[in-house]
C-alpha positions in Angstrom: -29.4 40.7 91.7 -32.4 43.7 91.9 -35.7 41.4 91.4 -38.4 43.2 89.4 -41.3 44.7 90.9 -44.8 43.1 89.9 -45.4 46.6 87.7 -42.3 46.1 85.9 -42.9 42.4 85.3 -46.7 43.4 84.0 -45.1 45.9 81.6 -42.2 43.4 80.8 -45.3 41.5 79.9 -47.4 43.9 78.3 -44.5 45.2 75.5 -43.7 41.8 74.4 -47.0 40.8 73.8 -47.6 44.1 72.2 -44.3 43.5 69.8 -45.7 39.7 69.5 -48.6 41.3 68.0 -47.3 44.0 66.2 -45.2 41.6 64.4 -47.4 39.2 63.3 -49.3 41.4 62.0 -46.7 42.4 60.1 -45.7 39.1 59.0 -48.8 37.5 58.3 -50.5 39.0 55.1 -46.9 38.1 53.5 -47.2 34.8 54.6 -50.7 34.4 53.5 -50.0 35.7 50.1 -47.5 33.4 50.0 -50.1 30.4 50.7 -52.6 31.3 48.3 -49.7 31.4 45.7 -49.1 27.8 46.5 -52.7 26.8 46.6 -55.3 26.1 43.6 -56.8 29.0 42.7 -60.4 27.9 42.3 -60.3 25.9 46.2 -58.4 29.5 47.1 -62.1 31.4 46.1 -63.9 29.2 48.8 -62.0 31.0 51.4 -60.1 29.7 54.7 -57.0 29.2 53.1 -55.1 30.8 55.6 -51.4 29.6 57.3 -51.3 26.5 54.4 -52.5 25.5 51.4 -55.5 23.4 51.3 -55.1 22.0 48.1 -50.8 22.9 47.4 -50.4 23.4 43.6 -47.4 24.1 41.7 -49.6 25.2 38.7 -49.6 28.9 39.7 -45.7 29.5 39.2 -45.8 27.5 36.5 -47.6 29.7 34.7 -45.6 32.6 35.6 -42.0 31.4 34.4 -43.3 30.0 31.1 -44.3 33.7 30.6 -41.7 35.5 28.7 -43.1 38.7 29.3 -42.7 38.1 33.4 -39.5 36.8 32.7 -38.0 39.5 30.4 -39.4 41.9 33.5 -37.4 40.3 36.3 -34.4 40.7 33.7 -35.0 44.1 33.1 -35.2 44.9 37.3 -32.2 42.8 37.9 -30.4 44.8 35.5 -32.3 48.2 36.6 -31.4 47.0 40.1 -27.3 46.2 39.7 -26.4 49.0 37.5 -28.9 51.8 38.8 -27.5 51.0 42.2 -23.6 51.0 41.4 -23.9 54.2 39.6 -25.9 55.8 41.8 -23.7 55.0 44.8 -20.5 55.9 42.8 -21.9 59.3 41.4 -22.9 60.3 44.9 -20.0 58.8 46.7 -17.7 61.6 44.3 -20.7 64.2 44.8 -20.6 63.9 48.5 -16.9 64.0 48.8 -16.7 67.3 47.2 -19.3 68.5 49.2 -17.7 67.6 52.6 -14.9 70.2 51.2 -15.2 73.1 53.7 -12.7 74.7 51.5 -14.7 74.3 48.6 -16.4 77.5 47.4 -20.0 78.5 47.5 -20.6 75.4 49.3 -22.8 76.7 51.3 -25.5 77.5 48.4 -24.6 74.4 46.7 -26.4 72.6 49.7 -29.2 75.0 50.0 -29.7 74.2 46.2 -29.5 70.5 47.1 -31.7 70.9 50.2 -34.4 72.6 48.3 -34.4 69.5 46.1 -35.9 67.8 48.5 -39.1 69.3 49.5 -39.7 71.1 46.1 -39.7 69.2 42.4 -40.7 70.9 39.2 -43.8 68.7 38.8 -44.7 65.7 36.6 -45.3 67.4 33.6 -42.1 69.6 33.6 -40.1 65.9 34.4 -41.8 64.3 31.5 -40.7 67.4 29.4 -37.0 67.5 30.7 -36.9 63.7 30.4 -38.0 63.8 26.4 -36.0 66.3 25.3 -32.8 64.6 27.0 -34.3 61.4 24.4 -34.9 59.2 27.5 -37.9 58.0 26.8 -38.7 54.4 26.0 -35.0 54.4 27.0 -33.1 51.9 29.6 -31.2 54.8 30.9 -34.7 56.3 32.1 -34.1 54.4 35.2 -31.2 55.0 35.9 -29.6 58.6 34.9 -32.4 60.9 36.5 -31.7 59.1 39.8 -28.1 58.9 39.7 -27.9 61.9 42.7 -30.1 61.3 46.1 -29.7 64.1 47.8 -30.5 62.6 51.2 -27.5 60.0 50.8 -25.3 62.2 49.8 -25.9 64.0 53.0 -25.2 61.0 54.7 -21.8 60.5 52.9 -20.8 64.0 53.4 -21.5 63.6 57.1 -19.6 60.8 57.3 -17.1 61.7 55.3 -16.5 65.2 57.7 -15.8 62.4 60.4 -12.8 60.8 59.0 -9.2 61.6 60.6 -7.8 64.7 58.5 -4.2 63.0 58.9 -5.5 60.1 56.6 -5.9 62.6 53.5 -3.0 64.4 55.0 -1.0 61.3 54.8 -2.3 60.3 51.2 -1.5 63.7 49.9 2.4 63.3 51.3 2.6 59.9 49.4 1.5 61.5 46.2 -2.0 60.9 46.1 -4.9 63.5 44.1 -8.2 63.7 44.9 -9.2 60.8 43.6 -6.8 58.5 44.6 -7.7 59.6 48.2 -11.6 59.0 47.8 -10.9 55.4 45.8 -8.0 54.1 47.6 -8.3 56.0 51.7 -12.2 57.2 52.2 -14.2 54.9 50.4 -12.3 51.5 51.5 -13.3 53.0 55.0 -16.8 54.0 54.1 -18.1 50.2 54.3 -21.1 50.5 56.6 -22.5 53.8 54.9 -22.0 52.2 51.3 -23.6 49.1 52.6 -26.3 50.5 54.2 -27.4 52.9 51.4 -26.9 50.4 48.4 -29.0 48.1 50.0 -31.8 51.6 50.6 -30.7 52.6 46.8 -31.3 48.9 45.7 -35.0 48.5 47.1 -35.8 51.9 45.2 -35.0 50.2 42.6 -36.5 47.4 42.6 -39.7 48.4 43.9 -40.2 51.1 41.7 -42.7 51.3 39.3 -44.1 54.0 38.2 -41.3 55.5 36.0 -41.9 53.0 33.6 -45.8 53.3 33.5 -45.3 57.3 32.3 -41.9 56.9 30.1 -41.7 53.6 28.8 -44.7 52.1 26.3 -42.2 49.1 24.9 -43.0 45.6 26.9 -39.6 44.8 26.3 -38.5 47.2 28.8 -41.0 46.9 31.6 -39.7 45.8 34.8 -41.7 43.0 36.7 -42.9 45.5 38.8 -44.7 47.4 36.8 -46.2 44.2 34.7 -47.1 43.5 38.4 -49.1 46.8 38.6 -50.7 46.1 35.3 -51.8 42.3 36.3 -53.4 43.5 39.9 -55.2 46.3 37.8 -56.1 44.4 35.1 -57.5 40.8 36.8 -57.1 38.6 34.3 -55.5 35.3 33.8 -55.2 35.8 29.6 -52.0 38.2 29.5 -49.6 35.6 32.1 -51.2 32.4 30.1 -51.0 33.5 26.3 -47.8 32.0 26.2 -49.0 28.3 27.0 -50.0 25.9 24.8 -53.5 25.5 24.0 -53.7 22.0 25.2 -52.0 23.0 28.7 -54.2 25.9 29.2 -57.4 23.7 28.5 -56.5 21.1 31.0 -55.8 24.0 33.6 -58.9 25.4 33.0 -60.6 22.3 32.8 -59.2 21.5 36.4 -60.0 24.8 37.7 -56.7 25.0 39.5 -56.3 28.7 38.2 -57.4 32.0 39.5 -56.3 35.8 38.4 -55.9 35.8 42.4 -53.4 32.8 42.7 -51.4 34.3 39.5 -51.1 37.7 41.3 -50.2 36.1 44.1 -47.3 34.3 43.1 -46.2 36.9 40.5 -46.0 39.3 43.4 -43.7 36.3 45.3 -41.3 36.4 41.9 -41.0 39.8 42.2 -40.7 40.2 46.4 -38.4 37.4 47.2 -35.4 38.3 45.4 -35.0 41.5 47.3 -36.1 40.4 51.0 -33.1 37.6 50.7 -30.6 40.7 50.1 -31.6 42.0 53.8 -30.2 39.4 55.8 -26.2 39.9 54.4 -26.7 43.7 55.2 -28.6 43.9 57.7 -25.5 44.1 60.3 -24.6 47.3 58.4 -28.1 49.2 59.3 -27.6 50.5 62.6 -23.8 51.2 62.2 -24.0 52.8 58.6 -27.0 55.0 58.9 -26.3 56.3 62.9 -22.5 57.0 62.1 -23.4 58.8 58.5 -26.4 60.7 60.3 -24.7 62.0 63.6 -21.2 62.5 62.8 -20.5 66.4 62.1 
């Protein structure tokens, strides 16, 4: 057994309560929001309310599921979330496949096409032209069909696909099987740690993203929480979650002072982060595996 010199045990030291650090810094304005969400919003503006609520309150959340407007947006990002993730994963699952053809011709400019993708767009002006004269605006499919294609993951399937034994496609060919009976029924069954990994990436695009809806959408009905989020922090009012109440509930809350535009933000801004942070722990597994094996692979 080497012991450790005194300098190695100081810098042993030293990195761990660096990472201590690092990480609760990290950690601690989410908890803290978290707080002030569970504590009364007028004992919130004293200050101090810091690793638990002072004065714990249910009221704040309250407020924000009897909203229907809040509630019809967490619908609309679940939905945005599920099906904008499968189809995106699916269309650039097929895309990548043909791509990782070296047969395939003009391949080669293909990719540079993709590539310049990338690092050059036509501009927001040009989008919001292309995406109204496809008739996509105040449209569902807004979220989903202009990001169907990443061009990143799909160099990251193509990669990995390039790594897979040719015998297996040999093999499926000999029973009988087409292209697409080889990518649905040989690559992608072995493609678990790479579809993993970039559904769960695809997935927090998704669900975090809000400014599509701010520039294409202008029906409430199909705003995702996100961007109702947006509107609330900018805004800084209590009226728009707590028009839904009844009169005689909203009196007695602002009579008791428990209420705060902060509080509300706070815990819409829980309604809307939780859901997604509990997806990372069933996936997380896949991170390292998926993305270093889909990266390096050539």
């Amino acid at each position: 057994m080497v012991r450790e010199s005194f300098g190695d045990r100081c810098l042993t030291v030293f990195i761990y309560a660096f990472l201590t650090i690092l990480a609760f810094s990290t950690f601690y304005p989410f908890w803290n929001a978290i707080v002030i969400s569970f504590n009364e919003g007028m004992d919130t503006t004293r200050g101090g309310v810091t690793f638990w609520p002072r004065e714990f309150t249910l009221e704040n959340y309250s407020i924000v599921f009897k909203d229907e407007r809040l509630m019809n947006g967490f619908v609309i990002s679940v939905l945005r979330t599920i099906i904008g993730t499968v189809s995106a994963i699916l269309a650039t699952a097929i895309f990548s496949y043909g791509m990782s053809k070296r047969e395939l011709m003009g391949r080669k400019y293909y990719m540079i096409m993709c590539v310049f993708t990338m690092y050059f767009s036509g501009g927001l002006i040009p989008t919001f032209l292309l995406i109204r004269s496809l008739g996509l605006m105040n449209s569902f499919w807004v979220f989903i069909i202009p990001s169907l294609i990443g061009v990143w993951n799909m160099i990251i399937f193509r990669t990995f696909f390039r790594g897979l034994p040719a015998g297996l496609e040999e093999s499926a060919k000999i029973d009988g099987c087409g292209n697409w009976g080889t990518l649905f029924r040989i690559v992608l069954p072995l493609s678990g740690p790479v579809v993993a990994t970039l559904s769960l990436f695809t997935a927090v695009a998704h669900w975090n993203e809000w400014f599509t809806a701010s520039i294409y959408i202008s029906k409430e009905e199909l705003l995702p929480i996100q961007t109702i989020l947006k509107q609330i922090l900018a805004s800084n009012i209590v009226s728009e979650q707590t028009a839904g109440m009844d009169s005689a509930a909203l009196a007695r809350m602002q009579q008791a002072k428990t209420v705060t535009s902060k509080s509300l933000s706070m815990a819409t801004m829980m309604v809307a982060t939780i859901p997604i942070v509990l997806v990372y722990p069933f996936v997380q597994k896949y991170f390292v595996k998926g993305v270093l094996v889909g990266s390096l692979k050539e």
